[in-house]
Structure formats: C-alpha cells, structure tokens
N, C-alpha and C positions, 0 to 999 in steps of 0.2 A: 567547446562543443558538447552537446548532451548525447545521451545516448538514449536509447527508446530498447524496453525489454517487454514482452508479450508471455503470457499463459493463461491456459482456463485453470479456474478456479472455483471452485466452491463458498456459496453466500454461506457466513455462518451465522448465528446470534447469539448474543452475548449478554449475558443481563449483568449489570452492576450494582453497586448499592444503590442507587438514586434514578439509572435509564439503563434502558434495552439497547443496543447497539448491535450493528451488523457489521459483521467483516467480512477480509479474504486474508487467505494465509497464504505467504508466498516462500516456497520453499526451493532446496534443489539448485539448481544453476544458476537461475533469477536472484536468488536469495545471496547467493554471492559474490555476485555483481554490483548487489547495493551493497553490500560490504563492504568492498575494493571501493566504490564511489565514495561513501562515509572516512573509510580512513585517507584517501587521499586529499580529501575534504579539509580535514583532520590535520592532518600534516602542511598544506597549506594557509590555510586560515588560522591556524593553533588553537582549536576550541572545536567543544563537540556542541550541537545541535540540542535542543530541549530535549532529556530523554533520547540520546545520542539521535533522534531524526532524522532524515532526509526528506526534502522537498522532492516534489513529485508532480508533474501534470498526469493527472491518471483520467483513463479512458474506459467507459465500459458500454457497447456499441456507440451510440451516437453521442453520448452524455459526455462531455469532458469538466473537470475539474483539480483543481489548483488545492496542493493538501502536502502531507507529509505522512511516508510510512515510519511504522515504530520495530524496533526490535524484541525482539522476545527471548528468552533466555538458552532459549533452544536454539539459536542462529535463523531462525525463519524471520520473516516481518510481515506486519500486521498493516491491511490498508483499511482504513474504518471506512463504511459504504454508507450515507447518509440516506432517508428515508425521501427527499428529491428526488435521487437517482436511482431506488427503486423502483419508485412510481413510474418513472420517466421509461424504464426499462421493462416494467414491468416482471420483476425478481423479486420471489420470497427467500426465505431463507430454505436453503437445501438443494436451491438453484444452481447449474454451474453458469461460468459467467466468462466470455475472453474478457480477459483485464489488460491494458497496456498503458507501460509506465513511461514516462519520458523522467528522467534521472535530470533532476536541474540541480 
C-alpha cells in the first residue's frame, strides 16, 4: 500500500553547471516519512535506489507526474519541478506551491 504525503512548499531555482532547475524542498514531518519509506525499502529489497531515491507520484494542483525525490545531506529531499509543470501551473520560482506525494 502507498501512502500519499502533502505540503506547501516553496518553488526554488537552481542553477547547475550545464541547466537551471527548479525544485521544492521537503522538510520536517514529510521529510521523514520518506525516510522511514527509503529504509524499509532498504531493508526489503537489500539495495538503495540511485542516489538513495524514492519513487514518487508527485502532484502539484492538477499536474501529476511520475519521478523520484532525492535526499540532501541535511535529511530534507529534494523534488526537481520540471519547466512542463510550471507552465501548466503557472509557478515561477518563489512561488509556493501544495505538493503531494504518493510514496511508491
């Protein structure tokens, strides 16, 4: 059974060496609950995820998509927002945004 986690969040930007990316950072409660998801993952399947990962059906109003959050060294994770579902939402960056996650 999946579970489904919700928070507003805030659109951030992110420039890399080579593209600009947008995220949300999820922190606080949410944040570890994909933990707990991850390690029993973990422990089941014996192996971690690319970049320890989790799959995610993530939602942000009407837009759903099929992805994986990342961890960040600070125990938050990281949901990259593709420029699709900007547009679709119509969110710049410094936007907040409900995010909901279905933990697959």
């Amino acid at each position: 059974m999946s579970e489904t986690l919700a928070c507003t969040a805030e659109i951030r930007r992110w420039e890399g060496e080579t593209a600009v990316y947008h995220m949300v950072t999820i922190g606080g409660d949410m944040a570890e609950a994909i933990t707990m998801h991850e390690r029993l993952h973990r422990l089941e399947f014996g192996g971690r995820r690319g970049f320890g990962s989790v799959k995610v059906m993530a939602a942000i109003g009407g837009t759903r998509w099929k992805t994986s959050v990342f961890p960040s060294k600070t125990g938050e994770w990281w949901l990259l927002v593709g420029k699709k579902v900007l547009k679709a939402e119509d969110l710049v960056a410094g936007d907040t945004a409900e995010v909901a996650l279905e933990l697959l």
